[in-house]
Residue, then its C-alpha position, 0 to 999 in steps of 0.5 A: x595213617x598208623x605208624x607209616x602205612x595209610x589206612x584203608x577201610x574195605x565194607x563188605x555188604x550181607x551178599x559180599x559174606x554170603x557163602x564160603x566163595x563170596x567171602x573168599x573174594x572178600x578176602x583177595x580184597x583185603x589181601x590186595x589191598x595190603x599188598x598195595x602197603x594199606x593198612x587195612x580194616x574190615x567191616x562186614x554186615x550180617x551174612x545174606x538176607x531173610x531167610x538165611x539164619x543169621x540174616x538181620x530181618x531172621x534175628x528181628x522174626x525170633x523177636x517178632x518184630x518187636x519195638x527196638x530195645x537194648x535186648x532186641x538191639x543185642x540179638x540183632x547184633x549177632x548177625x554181624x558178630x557172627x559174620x565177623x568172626x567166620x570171615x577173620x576165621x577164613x581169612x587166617x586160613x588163607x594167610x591174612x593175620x585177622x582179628x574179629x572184633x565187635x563193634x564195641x571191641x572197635x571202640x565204637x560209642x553211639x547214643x542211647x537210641x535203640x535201633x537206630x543210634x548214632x556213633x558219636x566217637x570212635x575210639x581207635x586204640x585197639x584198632x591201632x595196635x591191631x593194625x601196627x601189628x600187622x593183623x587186619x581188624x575184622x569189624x562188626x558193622x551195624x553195631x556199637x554200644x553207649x559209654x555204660x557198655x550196652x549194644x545198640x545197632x545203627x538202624x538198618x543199612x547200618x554198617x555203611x555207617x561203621x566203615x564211614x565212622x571209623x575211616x574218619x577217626x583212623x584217618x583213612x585214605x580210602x573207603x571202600x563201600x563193596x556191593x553186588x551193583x557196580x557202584x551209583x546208577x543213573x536208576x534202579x538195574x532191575x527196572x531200568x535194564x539200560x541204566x548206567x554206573x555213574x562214575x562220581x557223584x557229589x556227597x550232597x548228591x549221594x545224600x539225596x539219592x539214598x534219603x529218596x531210595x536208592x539202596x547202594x549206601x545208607x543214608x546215615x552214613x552219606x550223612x556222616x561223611x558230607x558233615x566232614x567231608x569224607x571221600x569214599x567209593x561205591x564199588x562192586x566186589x567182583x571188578x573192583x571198580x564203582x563211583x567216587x562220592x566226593x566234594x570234586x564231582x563235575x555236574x556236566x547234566x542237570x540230572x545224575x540220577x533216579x531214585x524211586x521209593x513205593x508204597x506212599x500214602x498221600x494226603x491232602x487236608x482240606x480246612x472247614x469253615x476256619x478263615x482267621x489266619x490264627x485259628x487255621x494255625x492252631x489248627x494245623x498245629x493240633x494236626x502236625x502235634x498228633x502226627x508228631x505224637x503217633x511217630x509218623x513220618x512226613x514228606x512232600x510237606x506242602x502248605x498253602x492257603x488251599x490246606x496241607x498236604x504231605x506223604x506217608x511211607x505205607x498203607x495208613x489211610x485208615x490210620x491217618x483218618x482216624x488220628x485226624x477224624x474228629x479235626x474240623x478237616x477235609x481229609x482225602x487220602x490216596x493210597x497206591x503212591x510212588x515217589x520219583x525224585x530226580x537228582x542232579x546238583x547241575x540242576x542248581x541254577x539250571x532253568x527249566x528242569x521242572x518243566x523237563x521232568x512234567x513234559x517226559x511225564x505227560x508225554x509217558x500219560x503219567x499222572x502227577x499227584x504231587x510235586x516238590x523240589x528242593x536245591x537239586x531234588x524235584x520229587x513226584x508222586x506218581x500212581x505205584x502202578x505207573x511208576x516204572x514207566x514214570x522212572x523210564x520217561x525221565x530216564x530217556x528224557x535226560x539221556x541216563x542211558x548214555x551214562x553220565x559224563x565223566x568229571 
């Protein structure tokens, strides 16, 4: 709340400020939304993609790509400072009192981390007097700076983080994450044609859809809202309407949705000749220590007395035999993966998911590399070129095109 008005907190995503008419339509919902007595923020990515100018992945090729510092992490931030200052711009033209604002304008102070910080407070004075005023805070999302005043940005997908963060210390009674899709859906539209929005989902579960692929919401930024518990919606920009993500969501099937990510290299390291207990632990030690040390990231971590194995975003076989060659290790690598994970909290206590998922899989003569699962995530790795068909079985296997039942 400020002063008697709740608050609301609207996030346009880069396709939402695209172009003069998109950002339009941005600005009727801002307008409708102080019609309906919110006080009301916004929080705007960089304007389209790659190759548009001011496009995030533009600014990073004037870098060249280079490794995340506090100068990079400055010249990224203009893509959503520009798109700020156009969209509070336009919206005075249209009648609605607007300030741009940066992120460090906003009070938004993150950690040192380069690339890929994280907010540890909002301070919210500015914004308070702006929306007392009456005029709508235009927000650079994806940014924010340490206590000493240097820029750093949230990692990519990052401004659904700033929306989350500053709902959080304004109290919002609304988050509205807008997006070109119509909210959460049961998979990815452009390979499943029939998929379906899902109208609510848990926090927990919206957490596991983004950590294993699903780009409607940052996974940071899920993250930062299960931790306290912050209610917001997935809604597309054109009908106003999408998916509830909150602690009232009612599991009526055992799978909400499919998440798919491509390009996983997977591993398996076989051990030597080494039998003790002791020495086979200093060996994986030595191992998981180089990988730890190269700044590679695991998943589908599994290890067992037949050895280890795990997943590794990307092309790097080479990479991997070389850091892990001179090991008394079996290294087989497999390149051309895809991840499947299938995601639902009904699956909680509900026997005999695993064994669904394995069957629509043999029925579709998809082979399974791998498999984990977790609380309500089963994960599989699949061949990359079986893998549309693989999301299409375990779609028609749980019924997604029907649409998940409303709570």
């Amino acid at each position: 709340m400020t002063g008697t008005r709740p608050v609301a907190v609207l996030k346009f995503g880069g396709t939402s400020v695209a172009t003069s008419e998109q950002r339009a339509a941005a600005i009727a919902r801002i307008r409708e939304s102080r019609q309906r007595g919110f006080a009301t923020v916004a929080v705007v990515s960089a304007m389209g993609r790659a190759p548009a100018p001011y496009a995030t992945d533009s600014l990073a090729a004037l870098a060249g790509h280079a490794q995340p510092d506090a100068n990079v992490d400055l010249l990224l931030s203009c893509g959503e400072t520009i798109a700020a200052a156009l969209t509070a711009y336009e919206a005075c033209l249209q009648g609605v009192p607007a300030r741009a604002l940066t992120g460090t304008q906003a009070g938004i102070i993150t950690d040192g981390r380069a690339g890929d910080a994280t907010p540890l407070r909002v301070e919210a004075a500015v914004l308070s007097r702006l929306l007392d005023a009456e005029v709508v805070p235009i927000v650079a999302g994806f940014q924010g700076a340490t206590a000493d005043g240097t820029v750093t940005t949230l990692g990519r997908g990052g401004s659904d983080l700033s929306a989350i963060a500053i709902g959080q210390a304004l109290g919002a009674e609304r988050i509205d994450i807008y997006t070109d899709v119509p909210g959460v859906m049961t998979a990815d539209p452009r390979r499943i044609e029939d998929a379906h929005p899902i109208e609510r989902v848990s926090l927990e579960e919206m957490i596991e859809l983004s950590q294993h692929g699903a780009k409607v919401m940052h996974d940071k930024a899920a993250e930062f809202a299960q931790r306290s518990g912050t209610r917001y919606e997935l809604k597309s920009l054109r009908t106003d309407e999408g998916t509830i993500v909150d602690d009232h969501a009612e599991h009526r099937r055992p799978v909400s949705g499919i998440a798919l990510k491509s390009r996983i290299t997977w591993f398996r390291a076989i051990r030597g000749d080494v039998d003790a207990p002791q020495a086979r632990m200093q060996l994986e030690l030595e191992m998981f220590r180089r990988i730890a040390h190269a700044g590679i990231s695991l998943d589908q971590v599994s290890i067992n007395q037949g050895g280890v194995s795990f997943g590794v975003q990307g092309d790097r076989g080479n990479e991997m035999r070389e850091l892990l060659g001179d090991l008394n290790l079996a290294v087989r690598v497999r390149e051309g993966c895809a991840k499947l994970s299938v995601v639902g909290a009904g699956m909680r206590g509900t026997p005999g998911v695993v064994y669904s998922v394995v069957s629509a899989l043999s029925a579709a003569n998809v082979e399974i590399i791998h498999c984990t699962d977790s609380n309500i995530t089963i994960s599989v790795l699949v061949p990359e070129i079986d893998a549309q068909r693989a999301e299409r079985a375990v779609h028609d296997y749980f019924h997604l095109d029907e649409g998940v039942p409303a709570s």
